[in-house]
C-alpha positions in Angstrom: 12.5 27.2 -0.4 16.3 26.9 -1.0 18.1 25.8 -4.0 19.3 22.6 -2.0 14.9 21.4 -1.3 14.8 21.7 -4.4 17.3 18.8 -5.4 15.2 16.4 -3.0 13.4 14.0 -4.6 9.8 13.2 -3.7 11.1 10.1 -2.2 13.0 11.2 -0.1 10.2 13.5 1.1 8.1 10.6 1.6 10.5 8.7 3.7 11.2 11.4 6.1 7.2 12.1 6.0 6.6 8.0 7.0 9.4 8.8 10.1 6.6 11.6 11.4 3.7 10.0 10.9 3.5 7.9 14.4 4.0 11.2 16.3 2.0 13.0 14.1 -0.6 11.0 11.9 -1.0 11.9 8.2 -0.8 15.7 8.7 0.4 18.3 6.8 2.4 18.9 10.0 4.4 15.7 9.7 4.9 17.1 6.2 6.3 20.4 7.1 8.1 19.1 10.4 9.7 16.4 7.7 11.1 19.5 5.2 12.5 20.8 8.3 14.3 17.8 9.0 15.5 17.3 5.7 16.4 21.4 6.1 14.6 22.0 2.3 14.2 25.6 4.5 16.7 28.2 6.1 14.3 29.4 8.7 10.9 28.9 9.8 8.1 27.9 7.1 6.0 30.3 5.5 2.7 30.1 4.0 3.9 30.4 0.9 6.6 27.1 1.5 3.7 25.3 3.0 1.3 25.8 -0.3 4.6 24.8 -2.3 5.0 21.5 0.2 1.3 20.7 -0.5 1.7 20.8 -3.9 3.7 18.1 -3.9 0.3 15.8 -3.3 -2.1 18.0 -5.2 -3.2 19.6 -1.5 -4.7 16.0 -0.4 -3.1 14.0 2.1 -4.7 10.7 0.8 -2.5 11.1 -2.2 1.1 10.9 -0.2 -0.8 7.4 1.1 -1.3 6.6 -2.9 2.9 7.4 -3.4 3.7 5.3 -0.3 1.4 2.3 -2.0 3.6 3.0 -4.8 6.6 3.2 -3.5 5.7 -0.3 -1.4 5.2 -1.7 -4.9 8.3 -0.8 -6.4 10.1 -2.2 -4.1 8.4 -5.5 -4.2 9.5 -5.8 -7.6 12.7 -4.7 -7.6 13.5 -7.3 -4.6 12.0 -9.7 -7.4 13.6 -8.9 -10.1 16.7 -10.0 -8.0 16.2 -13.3 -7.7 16.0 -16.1 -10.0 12.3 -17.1 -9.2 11.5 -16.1 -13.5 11.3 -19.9 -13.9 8.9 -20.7 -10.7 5.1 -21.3 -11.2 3.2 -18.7 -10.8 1.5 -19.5 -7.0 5.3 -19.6 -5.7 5.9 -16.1 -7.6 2.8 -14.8 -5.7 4.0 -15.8 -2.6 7.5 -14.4 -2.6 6.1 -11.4 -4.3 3.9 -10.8 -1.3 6.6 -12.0 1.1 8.8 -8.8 -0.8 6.4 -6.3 0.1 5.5 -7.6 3.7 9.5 -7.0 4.4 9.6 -3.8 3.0 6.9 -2.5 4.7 8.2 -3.6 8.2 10.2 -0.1 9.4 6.4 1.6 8.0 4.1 -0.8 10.2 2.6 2.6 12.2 2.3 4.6 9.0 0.2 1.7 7.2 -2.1 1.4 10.6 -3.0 5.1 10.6 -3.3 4.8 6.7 -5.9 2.3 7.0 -7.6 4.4 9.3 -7.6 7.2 7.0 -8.4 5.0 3.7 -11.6 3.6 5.7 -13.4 6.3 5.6 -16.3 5.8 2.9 -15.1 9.5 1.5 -11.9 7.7 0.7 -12.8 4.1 -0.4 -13.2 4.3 -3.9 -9.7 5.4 -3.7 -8.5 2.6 -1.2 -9.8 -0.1 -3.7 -7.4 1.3 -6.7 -4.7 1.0 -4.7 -5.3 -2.2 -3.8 -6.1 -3.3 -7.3 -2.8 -1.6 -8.4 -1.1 -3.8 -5.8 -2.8 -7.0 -7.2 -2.4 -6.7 -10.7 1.6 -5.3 -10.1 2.2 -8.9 -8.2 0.2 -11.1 -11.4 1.7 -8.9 -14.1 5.1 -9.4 -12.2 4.7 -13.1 -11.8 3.8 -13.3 -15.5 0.2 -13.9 -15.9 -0.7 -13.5 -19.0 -4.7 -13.7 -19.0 -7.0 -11.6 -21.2 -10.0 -13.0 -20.2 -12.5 -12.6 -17.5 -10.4 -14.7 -15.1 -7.8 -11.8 -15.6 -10.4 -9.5 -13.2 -11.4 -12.2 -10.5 -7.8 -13.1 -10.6 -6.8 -9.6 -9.2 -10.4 -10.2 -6.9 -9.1 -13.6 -5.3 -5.5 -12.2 -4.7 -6.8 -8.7 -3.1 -8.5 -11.3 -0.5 -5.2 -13.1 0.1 -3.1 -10.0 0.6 -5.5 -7.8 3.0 -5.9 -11.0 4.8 -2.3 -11.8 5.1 -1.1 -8.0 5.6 -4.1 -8.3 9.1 -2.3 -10.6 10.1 1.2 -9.0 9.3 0.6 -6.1 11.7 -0.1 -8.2 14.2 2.2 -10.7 14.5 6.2 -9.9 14.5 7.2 -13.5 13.4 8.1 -13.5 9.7 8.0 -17.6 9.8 4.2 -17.4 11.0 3.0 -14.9 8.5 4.7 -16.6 6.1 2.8 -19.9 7.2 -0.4 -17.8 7.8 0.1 -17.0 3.7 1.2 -20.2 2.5 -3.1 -21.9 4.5 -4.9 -18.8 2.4 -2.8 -19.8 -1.1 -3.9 -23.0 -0.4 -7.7 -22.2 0.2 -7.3 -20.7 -3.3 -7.0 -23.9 -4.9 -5.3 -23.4 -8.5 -5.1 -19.7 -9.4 -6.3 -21.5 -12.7 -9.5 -22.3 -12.0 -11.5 -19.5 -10.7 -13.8 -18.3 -13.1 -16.7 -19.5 -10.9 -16.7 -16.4 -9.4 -19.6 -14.2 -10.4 -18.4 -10.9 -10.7 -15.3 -9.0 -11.8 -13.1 -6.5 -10.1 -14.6 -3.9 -12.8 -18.0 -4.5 -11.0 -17.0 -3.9 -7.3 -15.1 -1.0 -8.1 -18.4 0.5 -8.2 -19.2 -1.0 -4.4 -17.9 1.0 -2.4 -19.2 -1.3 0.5 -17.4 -4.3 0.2 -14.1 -2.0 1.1 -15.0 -0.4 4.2 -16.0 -3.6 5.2 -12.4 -4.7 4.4 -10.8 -1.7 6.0 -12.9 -1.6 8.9 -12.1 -5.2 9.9 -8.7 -4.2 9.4 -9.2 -1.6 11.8 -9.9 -4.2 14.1 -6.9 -3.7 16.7 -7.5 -0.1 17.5 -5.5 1.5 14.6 -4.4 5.4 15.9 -4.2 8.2 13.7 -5.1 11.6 12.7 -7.0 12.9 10.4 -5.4 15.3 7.8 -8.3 17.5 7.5 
């Protein structure tokens, strides 16, 4: 590895990785064929830059999925912070939140299909539900919620069903002014955010059921999502 890889920072490795995955799925191909690109190497990679390039993601591919998740996130709320929405109610933070992370996922629409397809296997579903609980709770800590109390875990619950529901119909559908309407009919099946302690269980509880996910995934798998397997 040169001296010049070395000044690259992770994110810059995971943006050239996201350009290879729709040629070459979430391999540790489009990983090496990306520190090529970014020429992190004089010649040819060796086994010894490949371990090093690894490395970077602990040797498992599903964790460069966790970074991108991540990186989706903080750009939702840096797009929010930009704006004067602080004074909104909260449903209209939600919303714009969401609407933030839609539109900075749009150049990444073939890398999230394949990661879907990855993140449904049942091997990897314990792991696909974090991530989507980190996404919830970032957009209600975000928007200010303040809750300490049960309604603070079937909060996160209610808005993980929005969001996969919303990002379905995301990848399908190129017109921003129909997702956005498609969002605005499931906020409004929610009722008031405020009132949904009826539910019976907590997030807590279902991260232990691992069911309930690859269910999720699987119908988001629905249009045929390619990809490769990184092992």
């Amino acid at each position: 590895m040169t001296n010049k890889s070395k000044k690259i920072s992770e994110t810059k490795i995971l943006l050239q990785l996201l350009k290879n995955v729709p040629f070459d799925g979430w391999t540790w191909d489009a990983l090496y064929n990306s520190a090529v690109d970014l020429k992190m190497f004089k010649s040819d990679l060796t086994e010894k830059d490949k371990s090093s390039l690894r490395d970077i993601y602990d040797n498992k591919m599903v964790n460069a999925i966790k970074k991108f998740n991540d990186y989706l996130d903080d750009e939702m709320k840096k797009k929010f912070k930009k704006t004067n929405l602080v004074n909104q109610k909260i449903p209209v933070k939600i919303k714009n939140l969401i609407m933030f992370r839609l539109n900075s996922s749009y150049e990444y629409k073939d890398a999230i299909r394949s990661s879907i397809g990855i993140m449904s296997f049942p091997r990897n579903s314990k792991f696909a539900l974090k991530m989507l609980y980190k996404t919830c709770d970032d957009i209600w800590r975000t928007s200010n919620d303040k809750s300490t109390d049960f309604s603070f875990y079937t909060k996160r619950l209610v808005l993980s069903g929005v969001y996969t529901s919303t990002l379905f119909y995301w990848l399908n559908e190129n017109n921003i002014v129909k997702v956005e309407n498609f969002l605005d009919r499931r906020l409004n099946d929610i009722h008031r955010f405020g009132k949904i302690k009826s539910l019976s269980s907590g997030f807590p509880n279902l991260l232990n059921k691992t069911d309930d996910i690859i269910r999720l995934l699987r119908n988001l798998k629905n249009n045929r999502f390619s990809y490769k397997s990184p092992e």
